[in-house]
C-alpha positions in Angstrom: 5.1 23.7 -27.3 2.7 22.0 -24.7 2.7 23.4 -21.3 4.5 21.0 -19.2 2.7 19.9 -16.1 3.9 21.3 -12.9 3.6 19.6 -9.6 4.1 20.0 -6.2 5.5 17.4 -3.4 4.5 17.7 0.0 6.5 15.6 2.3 10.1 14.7 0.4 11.1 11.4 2.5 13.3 8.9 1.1 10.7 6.9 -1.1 10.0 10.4 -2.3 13.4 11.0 -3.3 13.9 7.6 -4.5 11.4 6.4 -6.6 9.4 9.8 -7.0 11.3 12.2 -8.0 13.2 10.4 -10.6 10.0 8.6 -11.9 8.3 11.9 -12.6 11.6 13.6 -13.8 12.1 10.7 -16.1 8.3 11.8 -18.2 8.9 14.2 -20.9 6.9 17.5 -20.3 7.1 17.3 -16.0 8.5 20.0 -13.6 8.7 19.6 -10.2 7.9 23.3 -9.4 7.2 23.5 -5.8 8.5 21.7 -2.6 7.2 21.4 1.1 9.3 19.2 3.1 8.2 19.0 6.9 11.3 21.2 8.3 12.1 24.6 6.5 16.3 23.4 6.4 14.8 20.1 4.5 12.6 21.8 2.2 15.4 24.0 1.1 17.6 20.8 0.8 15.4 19.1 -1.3 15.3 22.0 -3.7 18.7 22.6 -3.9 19.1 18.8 -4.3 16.6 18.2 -7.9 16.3 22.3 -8.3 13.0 23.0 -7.2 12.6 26.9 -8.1 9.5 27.3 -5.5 9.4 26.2 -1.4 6.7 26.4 1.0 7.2 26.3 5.1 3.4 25.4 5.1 1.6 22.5 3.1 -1.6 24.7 2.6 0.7 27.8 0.6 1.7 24.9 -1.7 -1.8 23.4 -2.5 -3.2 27.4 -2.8 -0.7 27.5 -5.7 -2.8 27.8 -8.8 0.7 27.4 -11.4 0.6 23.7 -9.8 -1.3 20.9 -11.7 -0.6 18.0 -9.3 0.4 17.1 -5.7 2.2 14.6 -5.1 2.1 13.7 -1.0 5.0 12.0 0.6 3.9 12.8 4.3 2.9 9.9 6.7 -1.0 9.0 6.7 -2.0 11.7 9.1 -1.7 14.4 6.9 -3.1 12.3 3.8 -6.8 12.6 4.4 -6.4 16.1 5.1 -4.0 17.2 1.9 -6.3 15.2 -0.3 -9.4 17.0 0.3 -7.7 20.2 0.0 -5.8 19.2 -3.4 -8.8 18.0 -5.3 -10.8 20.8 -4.3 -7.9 23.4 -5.3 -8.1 21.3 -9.1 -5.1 19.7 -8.6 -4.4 16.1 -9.8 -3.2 14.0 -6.5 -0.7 10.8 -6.0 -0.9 9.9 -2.7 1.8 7.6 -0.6 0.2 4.4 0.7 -1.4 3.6 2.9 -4.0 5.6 1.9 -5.3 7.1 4.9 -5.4 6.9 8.8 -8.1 4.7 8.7 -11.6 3.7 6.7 -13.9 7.2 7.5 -10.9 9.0 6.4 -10.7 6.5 3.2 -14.3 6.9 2.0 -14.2 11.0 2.4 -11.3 10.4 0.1 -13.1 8.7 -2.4 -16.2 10.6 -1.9 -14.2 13.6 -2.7 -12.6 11.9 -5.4 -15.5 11.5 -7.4 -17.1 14.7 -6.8 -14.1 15.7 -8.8 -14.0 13.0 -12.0 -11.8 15.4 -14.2 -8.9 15.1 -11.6 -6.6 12.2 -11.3 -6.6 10.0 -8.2 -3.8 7.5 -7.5 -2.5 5.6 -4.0 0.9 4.7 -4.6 1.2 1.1 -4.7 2.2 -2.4 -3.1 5.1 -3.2 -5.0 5.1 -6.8 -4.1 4.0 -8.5 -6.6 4.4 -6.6 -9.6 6.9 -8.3 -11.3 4.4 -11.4 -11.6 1.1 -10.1 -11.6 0.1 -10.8 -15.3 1.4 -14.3 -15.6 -0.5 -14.8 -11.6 -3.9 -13.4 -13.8 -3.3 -15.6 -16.3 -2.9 -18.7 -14.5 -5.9 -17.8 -12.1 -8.2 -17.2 -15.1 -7.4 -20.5 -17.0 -8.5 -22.5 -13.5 -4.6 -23.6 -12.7 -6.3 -24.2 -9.3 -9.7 -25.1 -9.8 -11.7 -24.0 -6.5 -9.9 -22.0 -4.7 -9.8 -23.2 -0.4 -6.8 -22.1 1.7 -4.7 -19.2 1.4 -2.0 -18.5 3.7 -0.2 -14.9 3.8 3.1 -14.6 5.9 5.3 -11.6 6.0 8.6 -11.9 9.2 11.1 -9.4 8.9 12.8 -7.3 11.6 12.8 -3.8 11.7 11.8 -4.4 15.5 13.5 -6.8 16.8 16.3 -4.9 18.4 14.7 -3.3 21.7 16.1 -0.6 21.5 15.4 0.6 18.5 13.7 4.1 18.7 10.1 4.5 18.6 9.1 5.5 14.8 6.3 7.2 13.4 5.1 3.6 12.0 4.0 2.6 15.6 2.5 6.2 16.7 -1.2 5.5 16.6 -1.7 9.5 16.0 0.5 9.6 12.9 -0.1 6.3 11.4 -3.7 5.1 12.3 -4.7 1.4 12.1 -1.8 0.8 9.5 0.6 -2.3 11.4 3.4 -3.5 10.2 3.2 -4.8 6.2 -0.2 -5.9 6.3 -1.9 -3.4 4.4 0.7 -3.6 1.5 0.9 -7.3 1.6 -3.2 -7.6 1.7 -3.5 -5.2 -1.1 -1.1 -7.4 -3.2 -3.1 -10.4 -2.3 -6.2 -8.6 -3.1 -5.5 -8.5 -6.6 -5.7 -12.1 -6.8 -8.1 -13.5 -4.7 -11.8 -12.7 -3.4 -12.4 -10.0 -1.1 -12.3 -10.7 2.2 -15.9 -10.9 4.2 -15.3 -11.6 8.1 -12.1 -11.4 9.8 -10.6 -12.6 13.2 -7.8 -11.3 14.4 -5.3 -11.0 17.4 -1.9 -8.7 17.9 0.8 -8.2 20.1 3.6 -6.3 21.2 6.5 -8.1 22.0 8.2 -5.1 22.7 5.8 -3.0 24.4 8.0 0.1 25.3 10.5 2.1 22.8 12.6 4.7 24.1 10.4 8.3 22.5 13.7 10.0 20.4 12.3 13.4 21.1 11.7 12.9 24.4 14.4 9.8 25.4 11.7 8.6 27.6 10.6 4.9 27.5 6.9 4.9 26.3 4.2 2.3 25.1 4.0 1.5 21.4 1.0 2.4 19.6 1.2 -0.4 16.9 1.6 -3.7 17.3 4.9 -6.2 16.0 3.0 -9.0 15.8 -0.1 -9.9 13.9 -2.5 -12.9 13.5 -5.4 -13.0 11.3 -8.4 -15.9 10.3 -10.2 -14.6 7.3 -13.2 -15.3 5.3 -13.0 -14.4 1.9 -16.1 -14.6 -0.2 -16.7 -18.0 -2.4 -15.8 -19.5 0.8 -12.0 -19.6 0.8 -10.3 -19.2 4.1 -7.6 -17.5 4.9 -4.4 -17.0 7.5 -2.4 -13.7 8.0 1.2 -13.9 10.1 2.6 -11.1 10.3 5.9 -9.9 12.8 8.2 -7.1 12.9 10.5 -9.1 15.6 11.9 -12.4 13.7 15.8 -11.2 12.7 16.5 -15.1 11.4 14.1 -16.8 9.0 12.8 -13.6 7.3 10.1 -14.3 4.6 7.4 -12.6 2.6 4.9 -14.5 0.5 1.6 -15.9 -0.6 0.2 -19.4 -0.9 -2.8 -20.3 -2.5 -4.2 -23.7 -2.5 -7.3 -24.9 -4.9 -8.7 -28.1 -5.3 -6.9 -28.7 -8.5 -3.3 -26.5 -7.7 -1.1 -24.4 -5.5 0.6 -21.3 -6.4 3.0 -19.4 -3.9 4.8 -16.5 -4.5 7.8 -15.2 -2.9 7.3 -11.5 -2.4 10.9 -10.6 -1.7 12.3 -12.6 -4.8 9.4 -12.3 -7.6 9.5 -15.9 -7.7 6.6 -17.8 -8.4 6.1 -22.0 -7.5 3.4 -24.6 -8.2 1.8 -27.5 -9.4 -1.4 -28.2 -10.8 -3.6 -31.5 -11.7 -4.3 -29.9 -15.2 -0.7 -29.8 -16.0 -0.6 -33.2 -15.5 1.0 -32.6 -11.9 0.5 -35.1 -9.5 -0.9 -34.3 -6.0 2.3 -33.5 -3.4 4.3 -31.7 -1.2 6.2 -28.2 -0.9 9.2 -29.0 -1.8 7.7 -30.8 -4.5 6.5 -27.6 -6.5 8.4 -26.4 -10.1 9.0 -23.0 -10.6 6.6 -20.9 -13.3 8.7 -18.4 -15.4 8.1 -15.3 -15.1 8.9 -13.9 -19.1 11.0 -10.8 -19.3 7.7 -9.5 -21.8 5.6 -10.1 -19.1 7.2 -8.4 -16.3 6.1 -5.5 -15.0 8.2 -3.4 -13.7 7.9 0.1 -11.3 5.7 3.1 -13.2 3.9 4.5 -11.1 4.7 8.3 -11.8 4.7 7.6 -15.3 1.5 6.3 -14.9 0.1 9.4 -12.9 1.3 11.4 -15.9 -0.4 9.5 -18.2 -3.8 9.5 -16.6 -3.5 13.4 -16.4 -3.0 13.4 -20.0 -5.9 11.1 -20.6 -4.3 8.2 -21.8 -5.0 5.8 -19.6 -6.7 4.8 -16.5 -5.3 4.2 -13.2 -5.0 0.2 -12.7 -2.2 0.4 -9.5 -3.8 1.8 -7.2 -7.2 3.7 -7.6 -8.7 5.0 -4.3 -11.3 2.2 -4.2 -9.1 0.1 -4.1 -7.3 1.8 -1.3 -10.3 2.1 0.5 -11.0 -1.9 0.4 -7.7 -2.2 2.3 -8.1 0.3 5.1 -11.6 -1.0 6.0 -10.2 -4.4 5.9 -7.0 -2.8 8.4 -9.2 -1.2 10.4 -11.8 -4.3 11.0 -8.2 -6.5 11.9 -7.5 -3.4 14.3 -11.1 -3.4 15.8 -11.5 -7.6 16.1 -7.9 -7.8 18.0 -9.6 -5.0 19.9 -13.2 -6.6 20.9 -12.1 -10.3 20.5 -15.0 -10.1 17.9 -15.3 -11.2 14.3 -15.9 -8.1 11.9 -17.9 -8.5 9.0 -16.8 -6.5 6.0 -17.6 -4.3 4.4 -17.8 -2.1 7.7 -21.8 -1.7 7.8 -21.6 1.9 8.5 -20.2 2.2 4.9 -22.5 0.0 3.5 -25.3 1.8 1.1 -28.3 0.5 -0.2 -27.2 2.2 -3.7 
């Protein structure tokens, strides 16, 4: 009988327990064999909960434990640089949560890391937006459904925020989360697949609630993040771009895409998987909006969440990691970080960030 392949989580939140957990669970031949939750009482729920037979108070004790083949890291970003390095170089397989990292030095350390260290797997959890669609988006990209492609325009208002008095959360602690703000980083890396990568960026932000009461402390402090974002982009080709994002809008709540070529328009709704358009070589006529028919998405076509399944997979060498490899990952938090830096200066940051940039 094969050895099944153990792994260890570090940091059991709810996306942990919810999609995690059961994903690996559900591949023949996995054991979750270790658990480090950030509270002793919460590691020992968690593996009472899915019967984890081993628990660690500390992170390191877990990644030093040589029965382990994989990690599997649920924390927030401020421990993922940091867990990373140490898994890959204790030969342990890693899927990390998204965003990758705290920001892009941290990023590239990863990948550098990474590839010191080909016969591990490396895998960012991904965007899920987008997903559903993504092949039949492909396939109607390649065949020129748009011809050149000119606008884009990338909107994500929800409302996690909007209540003033909602607590301040790890999401807008600069110390815990980095440059990472709101859903652009998992909205641009959904966009990413699809379009050019971005070369020059322009960007603004704002709090519009710019103090939260601290729940440890019950003091009212400044946020570290901002809830509302604005950014002009350059992609290469020459497209350009426009990123709205806010944390503060309870009514009129959206998420989606919009590309515009010279020949179509595709938008995708990233809360509903839907996907609109019309194009001149369909025989479509040149017109509005509301105008736009909706593209099927076929049920053969969908993709659907496998993430875990896919980690497994890799380990085992059947396949390479498509959603999401670290270089990937690192594309998006140099592009967060040069939005954090031009709201910051009032400049516009080219990208790559040139003190990445090698002449190899």
């Amino acid at each position: 009988m094969t050895r099944p392949i153990r792994v260890g989580l570090i940091g059991a939140g709810a996306n942990t327990r919810a999609r995690h957990i059961p994903g690996l669970l559900a591949v023949e031949g996995v054991e979750i064999a270790a658990v480090c939750n950030r509270r002793p009482e919460s590691t020992r729920a968690v593996a009472s909960e899915f019967k984890v037979a081993r628990t660690y108070d500390q992170w390191e004790q877990l990644v030093a434990d040589t029965d382990l083949d994989a990690v599997v890291i649920g924390t927030w970003p401020y421990l993922h640089c940091p867990i990373t390095l140490a898994a890959l170089q204790a030969g342990k397989h890693v899927l990390t949560e998204a965003r990758l990292s705290m920001n892009a030095a941290e990023a590239h350390r990863m990948l550098k890391s990474a590839r010191e260290c080909r016969q591990l797997v490396t895998q960012v959890v991904p965007s899920p937006f987008g997903l559903k669609g993504h092949d039949v988006m492909k396939q109607l990209l390649a065949e020129g459904y748009l011809g050149e492609l000119r606008e884009v325009q990338v909107y994500s208002f929800n409302a996690p925020l909007a209540d003033p008095e909602t607590p301040l959360s790890w999401r807008q602690e600069a110390t815990l989360s980095g440059f990472n703000m709101l859903t652009l980083g998992i909205v641009h890396e959904t966009l990413a697949r699809w379009v050019p990568p971005p070369i020059e960026v322009q960007a603004q932000v704002h709090a519009h609630v710019a103090k939260r009461i601290d729940p440890q402390s019950g003091v009212y402090r400044p946020v570290g993040t901002p809830d509302s974002v604005q950014v002009l982009v350059i992609l290469k080709g020459g497209a350009r771009a426009t990123y709205h994002f806010s944390g503060v809008t309870p009514f009129g709540q959206t998420a989606c895409i919009h590309l515009f070529g010279s020949d179509g328009v595709l938008c995708y709704d990233l809360l509903t998987d839907r996907i609109c358009g019309a194009s001149r070589r369909q025989g479509n006529p040149p017109g509005r909006m509301a105008d736009l028919a909706e593209i099927a998405i076929p049920p053969e076509r969908a993709r659907s969440w496998t993430v875990e399944a896919d980690f497994i997979a890799a380990i085992r060498g059947g396949q390479a990691i498509e959603f999401t490899t670290f270089e990937a990952g690192v594309a998006y938090m140099e592009f967060t970080e040069a939005v954090a830096r031009s709201a910051e200066t009032g400049e516009s940051i080219a990208l790559p960030l040139s003190e990445f940039v090698t002449s190899d």
